[in-house]
N, C-alpha and C positions, 0 to 999 in steps of 0.2 A: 445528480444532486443529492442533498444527503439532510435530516435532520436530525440534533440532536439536541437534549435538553439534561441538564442536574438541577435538580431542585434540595435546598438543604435547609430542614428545618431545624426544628428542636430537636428532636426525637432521633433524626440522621437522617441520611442521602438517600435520595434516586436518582437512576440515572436511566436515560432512553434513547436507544438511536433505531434509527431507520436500515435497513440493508442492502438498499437499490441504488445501484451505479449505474450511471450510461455514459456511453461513447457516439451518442447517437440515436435514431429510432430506432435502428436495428439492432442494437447493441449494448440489451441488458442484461444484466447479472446482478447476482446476489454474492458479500461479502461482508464478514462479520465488521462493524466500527465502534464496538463496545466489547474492548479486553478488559481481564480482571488478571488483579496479582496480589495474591494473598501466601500469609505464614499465618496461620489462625493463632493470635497471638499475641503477635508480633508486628504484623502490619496488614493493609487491608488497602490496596489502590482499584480505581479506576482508571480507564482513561480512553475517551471516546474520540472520534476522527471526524473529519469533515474533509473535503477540498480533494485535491487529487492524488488519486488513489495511489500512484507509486510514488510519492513524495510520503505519505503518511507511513505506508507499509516502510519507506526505506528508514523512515523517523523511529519505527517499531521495533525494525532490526538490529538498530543502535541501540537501543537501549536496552532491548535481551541480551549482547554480545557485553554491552558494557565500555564505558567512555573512559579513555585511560586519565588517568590523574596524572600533571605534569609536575605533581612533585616527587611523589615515590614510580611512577610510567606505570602504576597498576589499575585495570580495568575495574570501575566501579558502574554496577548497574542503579536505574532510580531507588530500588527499594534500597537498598545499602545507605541511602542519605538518612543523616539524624534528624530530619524533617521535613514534613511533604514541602516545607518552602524550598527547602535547598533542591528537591525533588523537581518543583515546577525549574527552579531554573536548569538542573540537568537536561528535562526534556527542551528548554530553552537554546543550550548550547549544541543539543541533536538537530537542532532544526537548521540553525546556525552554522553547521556542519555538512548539513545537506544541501544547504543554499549556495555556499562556498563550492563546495564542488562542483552541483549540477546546476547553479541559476544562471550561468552565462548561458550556458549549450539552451536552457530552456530559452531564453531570451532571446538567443536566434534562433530560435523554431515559432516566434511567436506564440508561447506558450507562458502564461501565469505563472506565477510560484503560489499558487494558491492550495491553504492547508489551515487548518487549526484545529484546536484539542479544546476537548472538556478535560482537567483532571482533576480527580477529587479520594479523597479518604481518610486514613487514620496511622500515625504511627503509635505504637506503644509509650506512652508516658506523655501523647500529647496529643493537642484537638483534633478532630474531625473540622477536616477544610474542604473547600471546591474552587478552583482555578479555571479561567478560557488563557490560554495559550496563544498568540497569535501567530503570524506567519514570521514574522519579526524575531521570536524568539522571547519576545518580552508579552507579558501576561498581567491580567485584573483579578482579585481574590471575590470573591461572594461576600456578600455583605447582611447583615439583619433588618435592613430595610429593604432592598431584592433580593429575596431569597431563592431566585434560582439566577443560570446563565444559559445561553442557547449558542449554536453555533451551525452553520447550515441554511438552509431555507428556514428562516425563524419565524419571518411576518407574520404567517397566518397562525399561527400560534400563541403567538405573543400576548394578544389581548385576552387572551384566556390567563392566562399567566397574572397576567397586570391584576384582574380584577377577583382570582380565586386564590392565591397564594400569598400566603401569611408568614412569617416565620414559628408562627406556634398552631400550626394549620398540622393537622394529625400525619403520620406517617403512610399509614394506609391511604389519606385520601389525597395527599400531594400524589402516589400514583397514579390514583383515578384522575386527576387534573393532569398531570403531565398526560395521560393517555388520550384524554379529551384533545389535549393542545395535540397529540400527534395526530388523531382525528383528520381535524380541521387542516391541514396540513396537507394530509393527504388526498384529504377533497377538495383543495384548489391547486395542488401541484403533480403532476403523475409522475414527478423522477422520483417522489417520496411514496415508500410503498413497505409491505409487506414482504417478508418476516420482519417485524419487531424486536431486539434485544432491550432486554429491561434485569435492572438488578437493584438491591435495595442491600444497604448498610446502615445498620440502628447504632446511635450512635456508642461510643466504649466497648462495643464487645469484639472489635475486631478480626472481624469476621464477615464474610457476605451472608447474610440472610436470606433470599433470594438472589436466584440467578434463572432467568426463563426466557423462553421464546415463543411468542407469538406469529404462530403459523399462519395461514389463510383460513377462512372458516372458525377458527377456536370460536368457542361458547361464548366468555364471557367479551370479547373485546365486542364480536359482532352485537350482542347484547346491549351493548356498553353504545356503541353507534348509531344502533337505533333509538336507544332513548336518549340521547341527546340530541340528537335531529329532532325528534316527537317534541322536547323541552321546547326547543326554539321557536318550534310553529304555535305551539301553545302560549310561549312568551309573549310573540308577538301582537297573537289574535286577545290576546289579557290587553294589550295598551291600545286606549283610544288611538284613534286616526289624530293626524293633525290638523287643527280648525283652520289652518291658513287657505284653501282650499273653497269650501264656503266666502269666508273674505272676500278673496278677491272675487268671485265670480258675483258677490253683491255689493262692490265696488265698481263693474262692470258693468251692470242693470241699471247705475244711477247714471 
């Protein structure tokens, strides 16, 4: 199972994915699902994975090798498009490409075609966007009133989300939420785990600003864990109890 989230404000993009795959109980591993492709410059993408694993990776392959164009037969990869839209729907027709070939055999093996993308960033002379991609091939843009998209085991994160993210919610601290929300995630789901990939794009400068990985143990995540747990119990024990309780048991005596 996999989580990943983008969050896009004012200021620019984060983006966060999980790195634990299974096949099983016995059967975990770790692989990266938050690739970066930059010309510092010039363009500046993301584009995070979810679903299964050799559908994504075959999704990946495509599009480093490059999808030929049926008018000149020359191979154009995402970054090549004049716009991350044209870009979401490239990775669109990779998926559509992989589905075509391998979704019959999958379908008689009783196996999903299950897979979707975060993609999100900047070309040169135009905005910073964030896309989910579905299995489909067809894809939602991010919006200013939800200013993130999730993909993955999202639920238990989501309400984090709902109730801490703004669109003019500062850059630095949409991280620290997005981290919280991976948090929460990871303590109701165990296929969501540790290392972390996290990277941050501010918006027009075209370029990653960060790119880092969150090992087991690091300082501030574990940091970052504990006092949110700490917050919660202190939230809780801040708000009265419910009077319904009393009620009835003096409903009960009469």
């Amino acid at each position: 199972m996999t989580y990943c989230c983008g969050i896009l404000v004012r200021d620019g993009l984060v983006m966060i994915g999980d790195t634990r795959t299974n096949a099983g109980l016995d059967n975990v591993s770790t692989f990266r699902k938050l690739h970066l492709f930059e010309e510092p410059g010039k363009y500046v993408m993301a584009l995070a994975t979810a679903g299964n694993l050799s559908l994504s990776q075959t999704v990946l392959s495509i599009l480093n090798e490059g999808i030929e164009n049926t008018e000149n037969r020359r191979a154009r990869q995402a970054h090549q498009c004049a716009t991350m839209f044209q870009a979401a729907q490239r990775i669109g027709r990779a998926l559509r490409m992989v589905y075509d070939e391998d979704g019959g055999a999958l379908e008689q093996s009783d196996v999903k075609f299950d897979v979707s993308f975060l993609f999100g960033g900047q070309i040169e002379g135009r905005r910073l966007r964030l896309f989910m991609i579905y299995a489909a091939g067809n894809f939602i843009e991010c919006t200013v009133d939800t200013p993130y998209l999730q993909i993955g085991e999202h639920k238990y994160g989501k309400p984090i989300l709902d109730r801490a993210v703004k669109f003019d919610t500062d850059l630095g601290d949409a991280m620290k939420i997005g981290l919280i929300s991976m948090d929460s995630t990871m303590r109701s789901n165990l296929a969501v785990g540790l290392p972390i990939d996290l990277a941050i794009i501010r918006r027009d400068s075209l370029k990653t600003e960060l790119q880092y990985r969150i090992e087991p143990g690091e300082p501030y995540f574990t940091d970052l864990r504990e006092r949110w747990s700490s917050a919660l119990r202190a939230a809780h024990m801040a708000i009265p109890r419910p009077p319904y309780t009393r009620r009835s048991q003096s409903q009960v005596r009469r």
